[in-house]
Steps between C-alpha positions, in 0.01 A plus 500: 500500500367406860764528772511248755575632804721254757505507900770376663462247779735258740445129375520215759465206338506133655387199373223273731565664791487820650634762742370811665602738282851627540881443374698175552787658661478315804355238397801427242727496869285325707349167285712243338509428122315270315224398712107529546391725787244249573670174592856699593526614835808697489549524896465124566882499594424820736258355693558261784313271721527797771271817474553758227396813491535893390668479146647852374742515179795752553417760281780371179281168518787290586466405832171345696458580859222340722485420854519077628373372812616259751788366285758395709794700343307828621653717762264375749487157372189281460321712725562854288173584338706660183872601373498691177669251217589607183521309152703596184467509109688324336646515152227242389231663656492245752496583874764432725490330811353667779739663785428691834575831466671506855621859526136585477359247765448509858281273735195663399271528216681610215400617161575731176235796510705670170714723346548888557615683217873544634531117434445391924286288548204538798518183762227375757633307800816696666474629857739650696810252608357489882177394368289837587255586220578887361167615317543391192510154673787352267440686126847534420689593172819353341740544241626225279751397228364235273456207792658655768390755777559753757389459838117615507414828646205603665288741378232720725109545364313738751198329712566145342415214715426194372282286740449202312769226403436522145753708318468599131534811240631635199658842367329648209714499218603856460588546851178674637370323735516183747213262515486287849252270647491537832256478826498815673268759707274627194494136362106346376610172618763295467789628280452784237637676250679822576706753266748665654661848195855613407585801733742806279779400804497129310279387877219311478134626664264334732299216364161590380200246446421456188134494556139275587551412125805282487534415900219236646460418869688196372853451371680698212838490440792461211428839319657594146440783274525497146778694345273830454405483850101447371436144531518393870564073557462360795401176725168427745263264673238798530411575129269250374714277255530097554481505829857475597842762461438653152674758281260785428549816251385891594547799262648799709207795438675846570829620696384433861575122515123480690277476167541123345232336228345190641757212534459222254688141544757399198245153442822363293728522816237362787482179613362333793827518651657843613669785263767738620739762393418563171745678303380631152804544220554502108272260380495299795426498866674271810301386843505275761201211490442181734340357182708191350771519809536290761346685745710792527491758269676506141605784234287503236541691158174622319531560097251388204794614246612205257919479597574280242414780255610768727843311603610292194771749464800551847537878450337773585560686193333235286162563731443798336307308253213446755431883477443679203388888398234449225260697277141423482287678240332762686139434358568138617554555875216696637678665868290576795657520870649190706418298198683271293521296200503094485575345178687150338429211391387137562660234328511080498777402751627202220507760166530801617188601262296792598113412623266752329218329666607548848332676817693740690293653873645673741296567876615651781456346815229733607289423171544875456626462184465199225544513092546214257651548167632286201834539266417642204767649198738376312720394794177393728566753731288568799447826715331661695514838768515383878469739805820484682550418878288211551581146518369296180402081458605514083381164374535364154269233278535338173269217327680236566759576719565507889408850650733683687462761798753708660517807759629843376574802765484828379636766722658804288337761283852524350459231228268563232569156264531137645561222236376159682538167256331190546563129369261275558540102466222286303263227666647163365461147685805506712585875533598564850469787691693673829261674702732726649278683711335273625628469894421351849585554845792403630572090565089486482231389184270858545516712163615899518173749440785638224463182309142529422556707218755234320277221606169743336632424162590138495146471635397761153695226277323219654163654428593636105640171462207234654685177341818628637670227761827617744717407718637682835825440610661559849855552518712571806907538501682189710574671848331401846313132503441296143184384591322804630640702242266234275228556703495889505514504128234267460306687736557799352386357158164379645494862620537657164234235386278580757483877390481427140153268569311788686572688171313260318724246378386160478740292727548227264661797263807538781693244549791532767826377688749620705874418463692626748872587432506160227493749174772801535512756252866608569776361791316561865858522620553879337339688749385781214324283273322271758193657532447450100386135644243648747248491230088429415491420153236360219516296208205491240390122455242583246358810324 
């Protein structure tokens, strides 16, 4: 009798979408239920028409710090660059209404760096009362009671002087060590990056550059390390990236802080605007982006996980179900290092059947790696073995249906099995399709460079498909001016036009129009489901 030997591996299943590959903890806490991470901003009652900035969750996941600008309730009024403000979970997984965290504030800059492992948290801003700058020039730690908090106390870092106006930082999360951008003596240019270690008295030491690798004779700033202290996050103008502020990504190399790989930008979180403080969590990641604001800069939240799988269900307890311990046959699962497996299934949106005749590739960004494969079993199954830590473009084709493309981030060697299910919807006359990724710049007709990729395949379908006839669709929501909200989504229309004609298309295939905020989806007077009627769209007019 043969023996079949079983390994036993952590499951993280979602359905359509995906995450970078850890547990939902967080992410339970910190997004609402029953919505789609891609038209659900879940910080659209956080942000403001003033300037927000450094997000940080409190390490329970309950309560949102981040730093706003120039709002006239601030200490300093309309002239303070920044108060810290804090928002609250609620019971629905809704946010509260922001409020300024006043005990923490002064006339000065003032922001969250983190949390020390004795529950205070680490301050920037607070000077001395007469105003003279000690050396840690206004890092300062605090205690705190849910929403309420002692008077900030200074804290002293030898040889820190920050020369620059720019204040930012985190705390790594096991207490080690303090990350600061700063302008000092030993700087390239502008500001760097500098690590300053845990001391055995509980003191901090003097900040060290982190190196030619990460610092540019330009500007970096915002730094965060991943929760093993490997994985190094941070902002600049100096790396090569879209030519603005973007978020880059450096593995740590050894112990001295001075040895980084080279840093790469996180192409899903760029835009043309500028990226700051990126904070990485479970499953999801927060920022601050000038992209879709009015100027100033907004929160953002960054997850490809599908919440109305994740989130049908209010307790945490019943999210369990989202991770699983499972036994593969051994023979079946072939393990090398920082490797895992990708398998599902693609099935028709309207039955729910399996496709045995689908397509199933998966490329990373640097072309460094591509494989196709096709279900096959009983249960039309695909798989296949994918080297971890790389970002992946995973894009899906069936005869006769509309293909579908999506990002997946791999960053752990700690899963071994990821379960990724697609459903694909058929080409009929009259089918209409969200192109969700599709985007512009802000108030203006000019496509995103991250667009090209959705844009690619309607393009593909046009060409499988030569009798195929569509139309675009420009939607905006109802605020600012009626008319030019018409004209900016016709404009934006004949821009998506434009782009699908140097592809090939015959013009007279594309037909167009732009309708301002005349066709809602959902109420523009609920502030969270708004921007479900900032849309491109297209509707099949003949196969």
């Amino acid at each position: 009798m043969k023996h079949t030997r079983f390994k036993r591996y952590i499951l993280y299943r979602y359905a359509m979408q995906t995450v970078c590959l850890t547990t939902c903890f967080y992410l339970a806490l910190f997004l609402h239920s029953n919505v789609l991470a891609q038209n659900y901003d879940p910080l659209e009652g956080v942000n403001s028409v003033f300037n927000e900035e450094n997000p940080i969750l409190n390490p329970e996941g309950n309560i949102l710090f981040f730093t706003r600008g120039h709002h006239p309730e601030n200490v300093g009024g309309s002239a303070d660059k920044g108060d810290i403000w804090f928002s609250v979970l609620q019971e629905d997984r809704s946010w509260s209404q922001p409020r300024n965290a006043r005990a923490l504030n002064n006339a000065n800059w003032n922001g969250v760096i983190g949390f020390q492992s004795d529950g205070k948290i680490v301050l920037h801003g607070h000077y001395k009362s007469s105003g003279e700058l000690i050396r840690t020039q206004g890092i300062a730690v605090t205690e705190s009671r849910g929403t309420s908090w002692k008077k900030p106390v200074n804290i002293t870092i030898p040889y820190y002087r920050n020369l620059s106006e720019n204040q930012g930082g985190s705390i790594t999360q096991d207490d080690s060590a303090l990350l600061l951008a700063m302008e000092g003596y030993g700087t390239k240019g502008a500001e760097d990056i500098y690590v300053c270690l845990k001391l055995n008295d509980g003191g901090w030491s003097e900040p060290k550059n982190l190196g030619a690798t990460i610092n540019t004779p330009y500007q970096e700033f915002t730094p965060f390390m991943s929760k093993d202290n490997k994985t190094l996050y941070f902002s600049s103008n100096g790396h090569k990236g879209t030519q603005g502020t973007d978020i880059f990504v450096s593995s740590r190399l050894d112990d001295s802080w001075r040895n980084w790989s080279e840093p790469r930008p996180l192409a899903h979180i760029n835009t043309e605007g500028r990226e700051l403080g990126y904070r990485q969590y479970e499953g999801f990641a927060i920022y601050a982006s000038i992209r879709d604001s009015d100027g100033y800069g907004d929160l953002k939240v960054y997850t490809e996980v599908d919440l109305d799988s994740l989130m049908a269900q209010k307790t945490l307890v019943e999210m369990d179900t989202t991770v699983q311990l499972i036994e593969v046959p051994e023979e079946q699962v072939k393990e090398t290092d920082n490797q895992f497996v990708l398998f599902g299934q693609v099935y028709d949106k309207a039955s729910e059947r399996t496709l045995a005749n689908a397509t199933v590739t998966i490329t990373s960004e640097e072309d460094s790696f591509s494989k196709t494969v096709s279900p096959s079993g009983g249960k039309n199954r695909y798989s296949l073995g994918v080297p971890a830590d790389d970002n992946y473009i995973v894009r899906i084709d069936a005869p006769g249906y509309l293909s579908h493309q999506q990002n997946l981030d791999v960053f752990s060697d700690e899963v071994k099995v990821l379960e990724m299910n697609f459903g694909l919807q058929v080409i009929s006359v009259g089918a209409r399709v969200n192109l969700e990724n599709v985007l512009f710049k802000q108030s203006k007709p000019e496509i995103v460079s991250t667009s090209y990729a959705e844009l690619n395949l309607v393009a593909d379908l046009m060409k499988q498909n030569p009798s195929m006839v569509i139309r675009l669709e420009g939607h905006t929501d109802n605020r600012g001016d009626a008319k030019q909200n018409m004209k900016l989504s016709q404009e934006r229309v004949h821009a998506v036009k434009k782009y699908l004609l140097k592809k090939g298309v015959n013009k007279k295939r594309v037909k167009g129009k732009g309708y301002g905020g005349t066709r809602p989806l959902v109420d523009n007077n609920d502030p969270v489901k708004r921007k479900l009627n900032r849309r491109v769209e297209f509707t099949i007019l003949k196969e």
